[in-house]
Structure formats: structure tokens, C-alpha cells
N, C-alpha and C positions, 0 to 999 in steps of 0.2 A: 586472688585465690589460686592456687596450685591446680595442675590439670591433672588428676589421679591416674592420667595414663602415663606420666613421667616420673622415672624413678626418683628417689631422693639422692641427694651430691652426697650426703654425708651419714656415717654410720648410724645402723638402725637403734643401739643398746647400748649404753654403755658396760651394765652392770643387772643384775636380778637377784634377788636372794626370799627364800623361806623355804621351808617343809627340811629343815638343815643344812639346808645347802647356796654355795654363791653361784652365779653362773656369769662367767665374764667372755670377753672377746679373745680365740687364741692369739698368741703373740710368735710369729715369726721368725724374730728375733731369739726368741729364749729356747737356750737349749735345754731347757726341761720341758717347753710345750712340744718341741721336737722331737723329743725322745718320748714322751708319751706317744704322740700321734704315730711314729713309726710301730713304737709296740701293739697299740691298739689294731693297726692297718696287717698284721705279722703274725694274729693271733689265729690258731688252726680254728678256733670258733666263728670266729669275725668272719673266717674266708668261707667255712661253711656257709654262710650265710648272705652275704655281701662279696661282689665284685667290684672294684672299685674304677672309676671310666680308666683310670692309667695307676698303670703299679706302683706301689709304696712299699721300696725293697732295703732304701739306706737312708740315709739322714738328708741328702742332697734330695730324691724326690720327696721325703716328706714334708721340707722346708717348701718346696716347690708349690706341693698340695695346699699346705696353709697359707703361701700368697695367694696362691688363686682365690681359697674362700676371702679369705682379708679383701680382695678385686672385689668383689662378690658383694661384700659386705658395703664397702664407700658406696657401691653405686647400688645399693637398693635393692637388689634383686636377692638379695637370702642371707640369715644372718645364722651365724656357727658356734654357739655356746661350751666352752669351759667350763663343765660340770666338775667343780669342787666342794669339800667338805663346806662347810662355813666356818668352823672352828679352828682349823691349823691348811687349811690350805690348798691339802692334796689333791690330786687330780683323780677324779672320777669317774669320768668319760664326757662324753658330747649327746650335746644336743640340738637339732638345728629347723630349722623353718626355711625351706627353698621354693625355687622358682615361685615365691611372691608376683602374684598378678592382681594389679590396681585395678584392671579394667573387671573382673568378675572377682575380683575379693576373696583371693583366694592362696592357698601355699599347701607346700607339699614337707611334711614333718619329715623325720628320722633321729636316730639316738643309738648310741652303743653304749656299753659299759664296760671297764677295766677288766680283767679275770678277780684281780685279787676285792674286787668293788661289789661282786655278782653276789646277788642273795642279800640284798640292803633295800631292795627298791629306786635303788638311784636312777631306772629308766623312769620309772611311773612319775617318782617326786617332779626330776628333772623338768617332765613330758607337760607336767600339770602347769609348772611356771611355764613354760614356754609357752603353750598355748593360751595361756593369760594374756600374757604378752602381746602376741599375736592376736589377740578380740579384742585387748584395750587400747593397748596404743599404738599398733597399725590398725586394727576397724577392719581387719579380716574378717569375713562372712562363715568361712569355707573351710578347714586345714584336713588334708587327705593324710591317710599313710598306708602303705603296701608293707607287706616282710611275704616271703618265701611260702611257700605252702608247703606246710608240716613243723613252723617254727611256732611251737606251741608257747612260749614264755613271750615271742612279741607279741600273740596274740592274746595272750591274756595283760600285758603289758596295757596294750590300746583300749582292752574290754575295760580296765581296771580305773582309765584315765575319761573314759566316756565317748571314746572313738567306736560305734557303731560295727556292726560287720554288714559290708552293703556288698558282697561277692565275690566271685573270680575270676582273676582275668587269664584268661590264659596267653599263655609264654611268652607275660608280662617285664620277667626281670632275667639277668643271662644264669644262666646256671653256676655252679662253683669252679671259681679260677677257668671261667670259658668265659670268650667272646664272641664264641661264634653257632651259640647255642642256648636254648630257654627253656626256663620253666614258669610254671604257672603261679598266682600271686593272691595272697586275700587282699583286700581292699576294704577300707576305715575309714569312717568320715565322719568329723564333728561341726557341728554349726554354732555361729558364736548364741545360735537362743537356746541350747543344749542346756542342759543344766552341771555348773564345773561337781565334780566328783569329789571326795574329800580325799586328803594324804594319806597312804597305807601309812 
């Protein structure tokens, strides 16, 4: 029997797909998953809202960024989703499940979306599989998610996916394009006896 405080040697997912969409592992290597992720990381939206731990300015840290997650991913501790169409391919945005802990059964979501993607639902769809994912076949108890305070579209994103509002923390997350400064955070929590929400 596996001791649930040790992570797994090998990747969490290979693959997901419904509510129109596939969700795969990014790839590194492909300089289209590189050129997405730098776009996405470059968007005056994104940065309003997200600072990222280390900047995502050219192709070299973005490539950098996706080994890390890909690190991330072999060894168990958070897996990073390739939100695509289902039909032709394109890239969507991300979606992902982090700091996975075995020992309280537990993970911390997140999700973005393209510009040209936004006003589709691609976060909620996305959000809905993932956290399937994460109640079925990792047997996570627990999946949190934070966004910024006054980001009304993640908030209604999480309301929409069955992610609860349980409060605020304050100067929870750093401010825009600052590291050395904070603002305060809603805070979202879904349990796997939740009942799942249906696809907008």
C-alpha cells in the first residue's frame, strides 16, 4: 500500500476531455505551448490580476516556467492543464491543481483564460473538469481558490463551478506587478461531497 504522504514518481493526467473541451499536459518543447504561455504571462489583464513568483518576459523564461510546472507534475505535487478547444486544437488557457497535499487531502486551483478565448466560459468549463479530476482520481477532500479582491468574473467563475465564498484574507496575494507589497483575497472552497454544478 502507498504511504499517501509520498508524492507519486509519475505524472498525475495524462489527458481530460468534456463540456467541449480537451485538457492535456503543456509541453515544453513545443513552441506553440511557448508562445501561448509567454502571451498569456504578457497580458495587461493577467498582470492586473496575477503576479507571477518570477517574470515571464521572453520565450526563454517562459520555456523555463513550463519545466518547472512539468518538475511539478512527475513528482506529484500539482498538475498544469492545456485548456483546448476539443474540436481543432487551439489553445485556451490553463488550468491547474497545486500544492496537492496527501497528508489533509487537499489542493490549491487556478485558471486563466486567452483574451481572444474570454466570454466562452472556458474558465468555469475547464474548472469543472479539473476538479473532477481532482475528487476522482486523486481522492482530494478539499480544492481552495483565492483571486484578488474586486476580480468580479473570478468570482463569479468559482460561484458558477460550486467553489463556496468562505472570506477574506487579507494581504493574502502581492499586488500588480509588485513584490514587495499586498492586497487582500476572497477565498473559495469546494469539498469533494459538494454537489458538482452543471456546464454553462
Amino acid at each position: 500500500m502507498t504511504d499517501i504522504r509520498e508524492p507519486h514518481s509519475a505524472p498525475l493526467a495524462t489527458g481530460l476531455h468534456g463540456h467541449g473541451l480537451a485538457l492535456r499536459p503543456w509541453d515544453p518543447e513545443s513552441a506553440t505551448d511557448v508562445a501561448a504561455w509567454l502571451r498569456a504571462h504578457t497580458d495587461p489583464d493577467f498582470l492586473r490580476w496575477n503576479t507571477p513568483l518570477r517574470a515571464i518576459e521572453d520565450t526563454a523564461s517562459a520555456r523555463a516556467s513550463l519545466d518547472a510546472r512539468a518538475a511539478d507534475v512527475a513528482t506529484g505535487r500539482a498538475m498544469t492543464f492545456c485548456v483546448t478547444d476539443a474540436g481543432d486544437g487551439t489553445i485556451l488557457g490553463q488550468v491547474s491543481v497545486n500544492a496537492i497535499d496527501r497528508i489533509f487531502s487537499s489542493g490549491v486551483v487556478g485558471y486563466w483564460v486567452l483574451p481572444e478565448a474570454r466570454g466562452r466560459h472556458v474558465a468555469a468549463r475547464s474548472l469543472l473538469l479539473a476538479a473532477r479530476w481532482a475528487f476522482t482520481e486523486v481522492g482530494l477532500h478539499r480544492l481552495e481558490l483565492s483571486h484578488g479582491l474586486g476580480h468580479e468574473a473570478s468570482c463569479r467563475v468559482a460561484e458558477r463551478c460550486g467553489f463556496r465564498y468562505e472570506g477574506t484574507l487579507r494581504g493574502a496575494m502581492w499586488e500588480a506587478n509588485r513584490r514587495d507589497a499586498f492586497r487582500d483575497a476572497h477565498r473559495h472552497g469546494r469539498l469533494a461531497t459538494d454537489p458538482e454544478p452543471q456546464a454553462p
